[in-house]
N, C-alpha and C positions, 0 to 999 in steps of 0.2 A: 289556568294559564298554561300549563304544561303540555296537556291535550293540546291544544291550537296549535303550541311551539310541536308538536310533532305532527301533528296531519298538515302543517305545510313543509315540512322538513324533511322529512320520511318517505321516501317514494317505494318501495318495495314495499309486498304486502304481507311477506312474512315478518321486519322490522317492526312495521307498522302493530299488527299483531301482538307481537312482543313486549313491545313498548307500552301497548294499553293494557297488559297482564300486569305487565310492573307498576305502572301508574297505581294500577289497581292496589297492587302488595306498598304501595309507599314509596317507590323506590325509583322516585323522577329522574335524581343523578346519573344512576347507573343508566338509567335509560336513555337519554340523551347522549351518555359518552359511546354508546353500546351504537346508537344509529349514526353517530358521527361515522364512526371506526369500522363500519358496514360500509357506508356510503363512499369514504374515501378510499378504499381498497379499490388496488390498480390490477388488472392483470399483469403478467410478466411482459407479454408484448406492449399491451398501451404504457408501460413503465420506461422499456425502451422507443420507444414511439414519441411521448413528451417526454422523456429525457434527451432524447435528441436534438427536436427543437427547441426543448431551456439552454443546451448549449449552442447550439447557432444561432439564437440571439443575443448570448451572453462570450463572447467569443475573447473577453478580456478576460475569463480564468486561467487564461496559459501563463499568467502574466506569472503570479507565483511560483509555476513549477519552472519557467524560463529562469528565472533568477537564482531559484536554488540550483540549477543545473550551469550556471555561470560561474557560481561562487564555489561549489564543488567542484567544477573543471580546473579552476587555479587551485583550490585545495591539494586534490592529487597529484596535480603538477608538481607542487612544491616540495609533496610527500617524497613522491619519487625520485624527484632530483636528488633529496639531500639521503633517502634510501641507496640509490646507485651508488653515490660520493662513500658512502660507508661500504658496501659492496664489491662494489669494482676498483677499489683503491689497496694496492700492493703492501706490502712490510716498507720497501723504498719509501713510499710517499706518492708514488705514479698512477695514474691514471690508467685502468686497462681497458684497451677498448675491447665490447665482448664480441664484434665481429672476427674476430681472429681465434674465439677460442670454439670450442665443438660444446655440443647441447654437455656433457658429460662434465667436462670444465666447468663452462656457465651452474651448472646446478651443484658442483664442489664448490665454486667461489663463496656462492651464493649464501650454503650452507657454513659454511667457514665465517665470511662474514658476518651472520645471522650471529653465531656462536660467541663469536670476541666481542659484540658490543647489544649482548642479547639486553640486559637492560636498557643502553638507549634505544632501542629496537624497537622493546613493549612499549616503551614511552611516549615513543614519540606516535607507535600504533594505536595507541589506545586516545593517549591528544587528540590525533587525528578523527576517530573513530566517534568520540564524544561531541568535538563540535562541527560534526559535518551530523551528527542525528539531532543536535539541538538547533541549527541552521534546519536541518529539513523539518522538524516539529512546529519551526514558527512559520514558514510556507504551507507545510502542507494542512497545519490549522487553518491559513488565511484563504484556503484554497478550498476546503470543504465550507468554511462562510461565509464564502462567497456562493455558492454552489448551494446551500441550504436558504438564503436570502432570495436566491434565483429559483428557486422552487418553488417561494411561499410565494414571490412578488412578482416572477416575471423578470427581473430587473436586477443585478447586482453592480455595486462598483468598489474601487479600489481600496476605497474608507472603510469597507466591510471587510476585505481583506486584514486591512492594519493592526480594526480590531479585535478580527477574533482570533489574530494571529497573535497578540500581545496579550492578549484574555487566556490564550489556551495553553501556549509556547512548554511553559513548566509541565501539568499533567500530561500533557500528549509527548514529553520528552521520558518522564517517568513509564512512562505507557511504555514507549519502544524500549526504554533498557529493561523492562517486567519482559514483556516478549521474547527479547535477545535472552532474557538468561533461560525460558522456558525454552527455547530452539536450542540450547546448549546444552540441557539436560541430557536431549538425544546423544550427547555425544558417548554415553553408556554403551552407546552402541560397537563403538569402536573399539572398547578396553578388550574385549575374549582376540578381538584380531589383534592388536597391537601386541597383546603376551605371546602372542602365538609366534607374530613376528621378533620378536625381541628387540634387536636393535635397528631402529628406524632408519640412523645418519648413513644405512647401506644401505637403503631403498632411496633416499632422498636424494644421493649423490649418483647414484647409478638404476634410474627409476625403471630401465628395460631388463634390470637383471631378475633371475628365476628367484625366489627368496621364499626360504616354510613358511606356512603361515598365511600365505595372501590371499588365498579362497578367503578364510573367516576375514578377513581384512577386508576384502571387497563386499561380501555378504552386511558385514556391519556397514559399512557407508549406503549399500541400497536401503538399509531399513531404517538410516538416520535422513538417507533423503526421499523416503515415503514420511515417515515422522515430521519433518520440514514441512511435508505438503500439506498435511492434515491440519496441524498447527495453524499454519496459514490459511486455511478454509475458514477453521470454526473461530479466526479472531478475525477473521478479513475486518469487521465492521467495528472492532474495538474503537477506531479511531472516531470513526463516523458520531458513535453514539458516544462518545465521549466532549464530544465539540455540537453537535447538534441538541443533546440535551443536559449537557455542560456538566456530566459527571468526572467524578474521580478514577485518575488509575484502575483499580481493584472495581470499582463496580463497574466501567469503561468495558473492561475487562469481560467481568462474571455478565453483562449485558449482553453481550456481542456472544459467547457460547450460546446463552438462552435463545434469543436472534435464531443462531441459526438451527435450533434443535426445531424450533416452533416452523422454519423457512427452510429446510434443508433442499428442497430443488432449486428454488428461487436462486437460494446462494450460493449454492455448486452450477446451476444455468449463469448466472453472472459471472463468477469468477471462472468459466471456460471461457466465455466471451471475451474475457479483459486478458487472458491470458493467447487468446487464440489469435487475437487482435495484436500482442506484441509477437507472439512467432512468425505472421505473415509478413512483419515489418522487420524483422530479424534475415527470413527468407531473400525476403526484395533484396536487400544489402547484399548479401551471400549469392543471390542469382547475378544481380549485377558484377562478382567480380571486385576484389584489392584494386584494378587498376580502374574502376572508374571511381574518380575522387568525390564528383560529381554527386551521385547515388548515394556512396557513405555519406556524405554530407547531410544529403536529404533524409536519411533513414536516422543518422542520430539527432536529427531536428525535428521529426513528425510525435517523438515521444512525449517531449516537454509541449512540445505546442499545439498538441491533436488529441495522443489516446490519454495520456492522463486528466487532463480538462474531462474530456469528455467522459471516462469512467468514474469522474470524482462527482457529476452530475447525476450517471445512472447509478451510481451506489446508493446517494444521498436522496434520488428521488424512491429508491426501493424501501432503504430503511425509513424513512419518513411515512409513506403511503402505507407501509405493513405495523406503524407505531401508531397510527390515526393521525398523523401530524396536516396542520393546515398546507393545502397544494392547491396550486392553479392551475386552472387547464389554458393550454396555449390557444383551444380554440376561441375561448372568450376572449382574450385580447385582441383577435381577427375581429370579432363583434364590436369592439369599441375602442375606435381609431383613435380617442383621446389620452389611454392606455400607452403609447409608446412613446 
């Protein structure tokens, strides 16, 4: 039975090959998952190629990151307001407006306020900070399963959103606070400048002034934000395979290193892409110009409703196609008009 199921399954002739050595040793399983996982390996371009088209058929993935970016936009609104009201408010009781005071003012106040009400300060930072990652954990779960359904089927909708964002919501929240405390590790990097510098509240208040120290101080910030970037390379896919093959935090995690040690072009090729992709849309903004409203508008509207969609498809179709996962090609649905 095996032989059959592989000389019509098997199109390559060294698989093929393989496959009936193994048959031979006993060992039908592994041979079968061995020509699966041959067979469905994408190139990097045909990856971006039908990941493209999975999202231009599938064009209601924005939907999720639209609404995390709704609900976050009142979020730090609200931050800020009641942040300034502690800030900008006098010993009197008064209100200051900060257009009348000079950058040097503004970053005393600033600092001043910070200081008198530094408890409610963390509090209300860290509130905020919590449920705007547990807000983006259940979007951006419902947004990769939609995105892993559109892979396998062709086809996602909003009910695949709901529920692998109410399936995931918890691990993929634990996931982001595991990573935020690994990106804060780096901050090692700042302690030899900070003693160098001694006392901060004179850099912080008067940030053009000459102060000893700031070489090692500026040296540690480039190597915690090289450290940032690495981080972020070799977990880019924690999330992916954490919602796509519904593990845990920790092996989420220890999955998405392995990933990328096994992918290492693949996943640094991707993540310039997705990165390169938000700078030219960062550019646009900045070429356009403060005064055209217009443009800014359009430029923080192309994020939620363009590139992350669409790099939540080519992630999801990478890691899939490099796990052996079941993937459809967009060309057979051209083949069978009953399909859409």
């Amino acid at each position: 039975m095996y032989s059959k199921m592989v000389s019509v399954s098997l199109h390559t002739s060294y698989t093929f090959a393989s496959c009936q050595d193994m048959i031979a040793k006993g060992m039908q399983a592994h041979c079968l998952y061995t020509g699966r996982s041959q067979h469905m390996h994408e190139e990097f371009g045909t990856v971006l190629h039908r990941g493209f088209k999975t999202w231009v058929r599938n064009l209601n993935i924005c939907i999720p990151y639209m609404l995390n970016s709704f609900i976050s936009l009142i979020l730090y609104l609200l931050f800020f307001a009641i942040m300034g009201l502690l800030f900008f408010t006098s010993s009197t009781g008064t209100i200051i407006d900060p257009a009348t005071l000079s950058d040097e003012e503004i970053f005393a106040m600033m600092w001043e306020g910070f200081s008198k009400n530094l408890g409610l300060s963390v509090s209300l930072l860290l509130a905020v900070f919590l449920f705007a990652a547990l807000t983006q954990s259940y979007f951006t779960a419902g947004a990769i399963g939609m995105a892993k359904k559109a892979s396998e089927t062709g086809d996602t909708r909003i009910a695949d959103m709901l529920d692998s964002g109410s399936k995931n919501i918890f691990r993929l929240f634990l996931t982001v606070l595991l990573t935020s405390l690994i990106l804060l590790v780096g901050i090692i990097f700042l302690v030899p400048g900070a003693l160098a510098v001694g006392n901060l509240s004179a850099l912080v208040e008067n940030p053009e002034a000459s102060i000893h120290g700031m070489t090692a101080l500026v040296i540690g910030v480039i190597l915690w934000t090289v450290y940032i970037i690495i981080v972020n390379l070799v977990l880019s896919l924690s999330s992916y395979a954490l919602v796509i093959d519904e593990l845990g935090p920790l092996e989420a995690l220890s999955t998405s290193v392995i990933f990328f040690i096994n992918n290492k072009l693949d996943v640094f090729f991707m993540w310039v892409f997705t990165i390169g992709l938000v700078l030219i849309n960062n550019y646009v903004g900045e070429l356009a110009g403060p005064g055209n409203g217009m443009i800014a508008a359009v430029t923080l509207f192309i994020p939620p409703a363009i590139l992350q969609p669409l790099t939540a498809v080519l992630w999801t179709r990478l890691y899939m196609t490099r796990r052996g996962k079941k993937l459809y090609d967009p060309s057979e649905l051209l083949l069978d008009p009953d399909s859409f």
